[in-house]
GUZA-51252 format. One record per residue (C-alpha): residue in three letters; x negated, y, z negated. Coordinates in steps of 0.05 Angstrom, whole numbers. Example, Ala and Ser with C-alpha at 12.3 -4.5 7.8 and 13.67 -1.06 7.14 Angstrom:
BEGIN
{residu = Ala | X = -246 | Y = -90 | Z = -156}
{residu = Ser | X = -273 | Y = -21 | Z = -143}
This chain:
BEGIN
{residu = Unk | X = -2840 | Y = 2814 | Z = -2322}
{residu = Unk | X = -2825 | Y = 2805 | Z = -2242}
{residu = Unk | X = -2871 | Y = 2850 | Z = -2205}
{residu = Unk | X = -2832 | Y = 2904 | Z = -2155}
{residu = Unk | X = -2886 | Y = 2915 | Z = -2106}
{residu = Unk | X = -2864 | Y = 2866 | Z = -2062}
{residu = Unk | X = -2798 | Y = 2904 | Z = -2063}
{residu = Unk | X = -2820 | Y = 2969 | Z = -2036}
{residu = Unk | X = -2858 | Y = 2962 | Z = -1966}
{residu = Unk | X = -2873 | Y = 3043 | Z = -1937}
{residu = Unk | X = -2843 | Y = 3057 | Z = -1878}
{residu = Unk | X = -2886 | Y = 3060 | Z = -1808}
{residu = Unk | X = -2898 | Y = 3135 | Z = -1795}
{residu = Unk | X = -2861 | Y = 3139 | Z = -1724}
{residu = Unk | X = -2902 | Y = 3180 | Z = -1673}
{residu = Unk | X = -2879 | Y = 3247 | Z = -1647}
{residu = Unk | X = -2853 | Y = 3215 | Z = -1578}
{residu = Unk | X = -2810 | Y = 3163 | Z = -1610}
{residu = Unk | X = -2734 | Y = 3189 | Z = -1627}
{residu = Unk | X = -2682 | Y = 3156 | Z = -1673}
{residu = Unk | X = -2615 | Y = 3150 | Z = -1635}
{residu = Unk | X = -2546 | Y = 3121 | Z = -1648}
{residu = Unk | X = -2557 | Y = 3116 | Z = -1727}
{residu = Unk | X = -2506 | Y = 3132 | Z = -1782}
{residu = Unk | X = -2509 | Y = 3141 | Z = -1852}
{residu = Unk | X = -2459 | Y = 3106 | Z = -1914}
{residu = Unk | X = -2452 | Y = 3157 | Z = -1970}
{residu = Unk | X = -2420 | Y = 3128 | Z = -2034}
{residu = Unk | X = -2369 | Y = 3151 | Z = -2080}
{residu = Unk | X = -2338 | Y = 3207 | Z = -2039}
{residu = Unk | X = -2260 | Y = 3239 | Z = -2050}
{residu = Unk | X = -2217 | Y = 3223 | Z = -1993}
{residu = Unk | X = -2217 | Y = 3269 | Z = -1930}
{residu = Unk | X = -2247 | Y = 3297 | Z = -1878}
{residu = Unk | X = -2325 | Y = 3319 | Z = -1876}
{residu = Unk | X = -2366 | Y = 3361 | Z = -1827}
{residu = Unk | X = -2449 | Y = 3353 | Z = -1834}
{residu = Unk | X = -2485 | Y = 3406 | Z = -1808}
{residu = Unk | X = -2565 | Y = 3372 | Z = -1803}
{residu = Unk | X = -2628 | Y = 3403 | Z = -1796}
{residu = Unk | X = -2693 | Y = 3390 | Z = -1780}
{residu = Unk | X = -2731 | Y = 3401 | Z = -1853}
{residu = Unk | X = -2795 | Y = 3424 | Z = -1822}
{residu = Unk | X = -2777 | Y = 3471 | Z = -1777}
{residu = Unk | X = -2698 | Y = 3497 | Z = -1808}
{residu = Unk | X = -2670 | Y = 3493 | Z = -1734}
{residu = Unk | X = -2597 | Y = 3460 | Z = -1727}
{residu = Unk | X = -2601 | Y = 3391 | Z = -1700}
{residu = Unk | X = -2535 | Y = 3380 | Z = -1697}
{residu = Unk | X = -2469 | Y = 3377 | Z = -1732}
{residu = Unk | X = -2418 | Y = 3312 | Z = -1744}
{residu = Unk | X = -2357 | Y = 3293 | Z = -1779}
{residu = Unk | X = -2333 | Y = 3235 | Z = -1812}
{residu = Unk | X = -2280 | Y = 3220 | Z = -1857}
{residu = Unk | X = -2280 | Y = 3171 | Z = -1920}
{residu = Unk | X = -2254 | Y = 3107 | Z = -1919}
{residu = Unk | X = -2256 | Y = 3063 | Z = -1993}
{residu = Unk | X = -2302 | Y = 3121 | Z = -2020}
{residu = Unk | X = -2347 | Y = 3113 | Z = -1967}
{residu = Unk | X = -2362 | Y = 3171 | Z = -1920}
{residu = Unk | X = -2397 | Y = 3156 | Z = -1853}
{residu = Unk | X = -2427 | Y = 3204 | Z = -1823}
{residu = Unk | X = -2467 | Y = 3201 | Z = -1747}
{residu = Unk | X = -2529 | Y = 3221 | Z = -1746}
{residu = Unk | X = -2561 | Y = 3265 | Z = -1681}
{residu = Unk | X = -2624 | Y = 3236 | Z = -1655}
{residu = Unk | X = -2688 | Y = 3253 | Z = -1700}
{residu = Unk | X = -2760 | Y = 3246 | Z = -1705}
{residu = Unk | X = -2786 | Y = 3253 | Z = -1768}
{residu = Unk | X = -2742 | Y = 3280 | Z = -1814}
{residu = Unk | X = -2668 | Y = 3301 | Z = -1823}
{residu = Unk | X = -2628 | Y = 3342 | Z = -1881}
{residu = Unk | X = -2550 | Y = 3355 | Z = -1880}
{residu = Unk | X = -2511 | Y = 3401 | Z = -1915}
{residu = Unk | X = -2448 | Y = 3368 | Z = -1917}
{residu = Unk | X = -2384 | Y = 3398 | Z = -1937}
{residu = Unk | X = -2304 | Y = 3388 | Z = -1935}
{residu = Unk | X = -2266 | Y = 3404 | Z = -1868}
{residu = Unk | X = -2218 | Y = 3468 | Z = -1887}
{residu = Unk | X = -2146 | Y = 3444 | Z = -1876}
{residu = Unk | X = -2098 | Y = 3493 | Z = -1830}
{residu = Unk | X = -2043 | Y = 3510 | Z = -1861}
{residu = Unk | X = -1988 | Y = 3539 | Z = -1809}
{residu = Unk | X = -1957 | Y = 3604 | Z = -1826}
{residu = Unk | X = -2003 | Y = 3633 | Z = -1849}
């Protein structure tokens, strides 16, 4: 039996000065269209920002704002505008 522990390496705990910038995330197996992600900061519930992205091959990409610690999105389909009405 292979051992996994050399699989799984914990990630260095960034400091409080230090800010993530310019990242993105992949997210699998998504319908086609267009998405809007509306992200928080976990700890404290304030918006950190809000992105869109649309799928391409299943795959949504989404930009993520700059972050320190943590991050949460509540992502959720752009309403289409339908004229006339």
């Amino acid at each position: 039996m292979a051992s996994h522990s050399s699989a799984w390496r914990p990630q260095r705990k960034l400091s409080g000065t230090v800010a993530l910038v310019n990242q993105t995330v992949k997210l699998a197996d998504w319908p086609a269209g267009k998405f809007t992600a509306c992200w928080f900061d976990p700890r404290t519930g304030e918006v950190a920002g809000k992105t869109e992205g649309t799928t391409k091959d299943a795959t949504l990409t989404l930009a993520i704002p700059p972050f320190r610690d943590d991050l949460a999105a509540i992502v959720t389909p752009v309403a289409i505008k339908r004229s006339g009405k």
